[in-house]
C-alpha positions as CSV (number, residue, x, y, z in Angstrom):
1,X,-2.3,15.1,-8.4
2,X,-4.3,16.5,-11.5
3,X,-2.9,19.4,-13.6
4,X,-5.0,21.5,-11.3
5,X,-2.7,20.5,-8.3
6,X,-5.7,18.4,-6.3
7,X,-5.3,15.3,-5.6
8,X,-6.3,12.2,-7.5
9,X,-7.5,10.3,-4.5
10,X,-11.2,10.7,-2.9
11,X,-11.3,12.9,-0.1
12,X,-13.1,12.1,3.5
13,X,-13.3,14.0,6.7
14,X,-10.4,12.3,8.3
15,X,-7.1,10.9,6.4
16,X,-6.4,8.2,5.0
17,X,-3.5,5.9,7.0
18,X,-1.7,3.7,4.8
19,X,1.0,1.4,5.8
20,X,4.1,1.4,3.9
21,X,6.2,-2.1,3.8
22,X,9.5,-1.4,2.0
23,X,13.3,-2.4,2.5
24,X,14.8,0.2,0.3
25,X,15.9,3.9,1.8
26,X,15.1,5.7,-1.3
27,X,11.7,4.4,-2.3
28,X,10.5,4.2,1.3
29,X,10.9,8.0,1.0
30,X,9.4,8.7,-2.0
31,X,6.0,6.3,-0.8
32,X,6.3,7.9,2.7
33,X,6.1,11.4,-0.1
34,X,3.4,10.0,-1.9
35,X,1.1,9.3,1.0
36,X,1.3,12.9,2.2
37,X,1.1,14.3,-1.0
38,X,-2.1,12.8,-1.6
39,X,-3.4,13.7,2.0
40,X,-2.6,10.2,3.8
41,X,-1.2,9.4,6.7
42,X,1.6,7.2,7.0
43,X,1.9,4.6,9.4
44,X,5.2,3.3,9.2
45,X,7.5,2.9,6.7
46,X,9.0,-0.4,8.1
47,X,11.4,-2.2,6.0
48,X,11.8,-5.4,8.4
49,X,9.4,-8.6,7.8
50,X,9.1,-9.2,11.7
51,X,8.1,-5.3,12.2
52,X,5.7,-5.6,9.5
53,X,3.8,-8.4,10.5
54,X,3.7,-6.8,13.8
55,X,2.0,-4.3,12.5
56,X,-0.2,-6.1,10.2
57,X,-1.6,-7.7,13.1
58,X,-1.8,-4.6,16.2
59,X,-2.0,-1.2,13.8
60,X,-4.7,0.6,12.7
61,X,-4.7,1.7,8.6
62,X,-7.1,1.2,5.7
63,X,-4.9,-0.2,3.0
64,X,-1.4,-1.5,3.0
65,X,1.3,-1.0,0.2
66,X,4.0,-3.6,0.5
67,X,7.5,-4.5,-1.4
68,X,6.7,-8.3,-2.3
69,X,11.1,-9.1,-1.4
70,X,11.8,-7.8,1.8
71,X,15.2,-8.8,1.8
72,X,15.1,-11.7,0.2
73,X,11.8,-12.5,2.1
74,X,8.4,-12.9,0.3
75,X,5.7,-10.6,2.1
76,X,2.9,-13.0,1.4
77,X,2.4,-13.7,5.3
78,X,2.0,-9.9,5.9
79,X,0.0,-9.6,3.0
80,X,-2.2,-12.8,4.6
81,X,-2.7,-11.4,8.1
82,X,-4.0,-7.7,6.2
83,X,-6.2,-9.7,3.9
84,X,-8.2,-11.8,7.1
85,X,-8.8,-8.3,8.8
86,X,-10.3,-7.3,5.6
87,X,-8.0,-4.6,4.6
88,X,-7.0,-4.1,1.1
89,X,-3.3,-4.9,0.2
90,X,-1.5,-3.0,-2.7
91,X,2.1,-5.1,-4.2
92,X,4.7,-2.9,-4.9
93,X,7.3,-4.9,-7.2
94,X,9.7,-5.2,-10.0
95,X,8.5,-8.3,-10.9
96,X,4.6,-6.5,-12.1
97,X,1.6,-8.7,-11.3
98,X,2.8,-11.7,-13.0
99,X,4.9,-11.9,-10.3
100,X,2.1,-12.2,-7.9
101,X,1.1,-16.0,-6.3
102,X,-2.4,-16.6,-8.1
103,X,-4.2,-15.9,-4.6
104,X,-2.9,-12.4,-4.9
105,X,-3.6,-11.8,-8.3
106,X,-6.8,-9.3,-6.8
107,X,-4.5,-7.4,-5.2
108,X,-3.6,-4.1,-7.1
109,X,0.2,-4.3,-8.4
110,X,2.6,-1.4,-8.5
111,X,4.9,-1.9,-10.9
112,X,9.0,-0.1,-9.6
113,X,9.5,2.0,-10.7
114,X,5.6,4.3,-10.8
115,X,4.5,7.5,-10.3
116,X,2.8,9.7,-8.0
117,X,-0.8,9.2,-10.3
118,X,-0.1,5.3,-10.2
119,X,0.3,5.4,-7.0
120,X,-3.0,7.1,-5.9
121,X,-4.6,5.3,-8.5
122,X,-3.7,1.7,-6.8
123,X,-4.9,2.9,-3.5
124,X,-8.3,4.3,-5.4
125,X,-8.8,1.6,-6.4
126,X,-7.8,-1.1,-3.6
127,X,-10.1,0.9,-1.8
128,X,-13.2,0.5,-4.2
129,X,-12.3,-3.5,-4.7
130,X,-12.7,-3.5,-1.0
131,X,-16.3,-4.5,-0.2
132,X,-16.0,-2.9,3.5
133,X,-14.5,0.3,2.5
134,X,-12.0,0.1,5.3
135,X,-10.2,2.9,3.8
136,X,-12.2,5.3,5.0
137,X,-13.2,6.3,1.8
């Protein structure tokens, strides 16, 4: 959100559904926050690998934000099966994007912890890297 109170991210007709991949409670909710707060609509959170990947294959959204450790399990195959239906994927990490495999390094990084204008500002611009615009944007 600007000073003015609207929101950072571009604005369509219909919202925008993001899916939320994290394992931990507390920053589940604040994402799950986030996405409203900005107008979005969440699908998810899910903070299990296999529920993920379910999803990343059968649910309808226009850009996923997920926790790179799950666990103690990379999300690289989620990220993979996002990536081949041509929907932008957003790393949210500890480890920045120099924790990213090289094949992700395109991929907008979220560094834990970030703020509400970070946030919207990854999705932004996940959303213009993405030559289909499946955002919705």
């Amino acid at each position: 959100m600007d000073r003015l109170g609207t929101s950072s991210m571009p604005t369509s007709e219909h919202k925008h559904r993001i899916l939320v991949v994290e394992d931990e409670a507390m920053i589940s909710m604040l994402l799950e926050d986030m996405v409203l707060d900005c107008g979005g609509e969440l699908v998810g959170p899910v903070a299990k690998f296999d529920d993920a990947l379910e999803l990343a294959h059968q649910a309808e959204f226009g850009v996923a934000v997920l926790d790179l450790n799950l666990n103690g399990t990379l999300s690289y195959p989620i990220a993979e099966v996002i990536r081949e239906r041509g929907i932008p994927v957003i790393f949210a990490t500890g480890y920045g994007a120099d924790g990213l495999l090289d094949r992700f390094s395109d991929c907008p990084t979220l560094q834990k912890p970030f703020s509400q204008q970070d946030f919207a500002g990854a999705v932004a611009a996940a959303c213009r890297h993405d030559a289909t615009d499946s955002c919705g944007l």
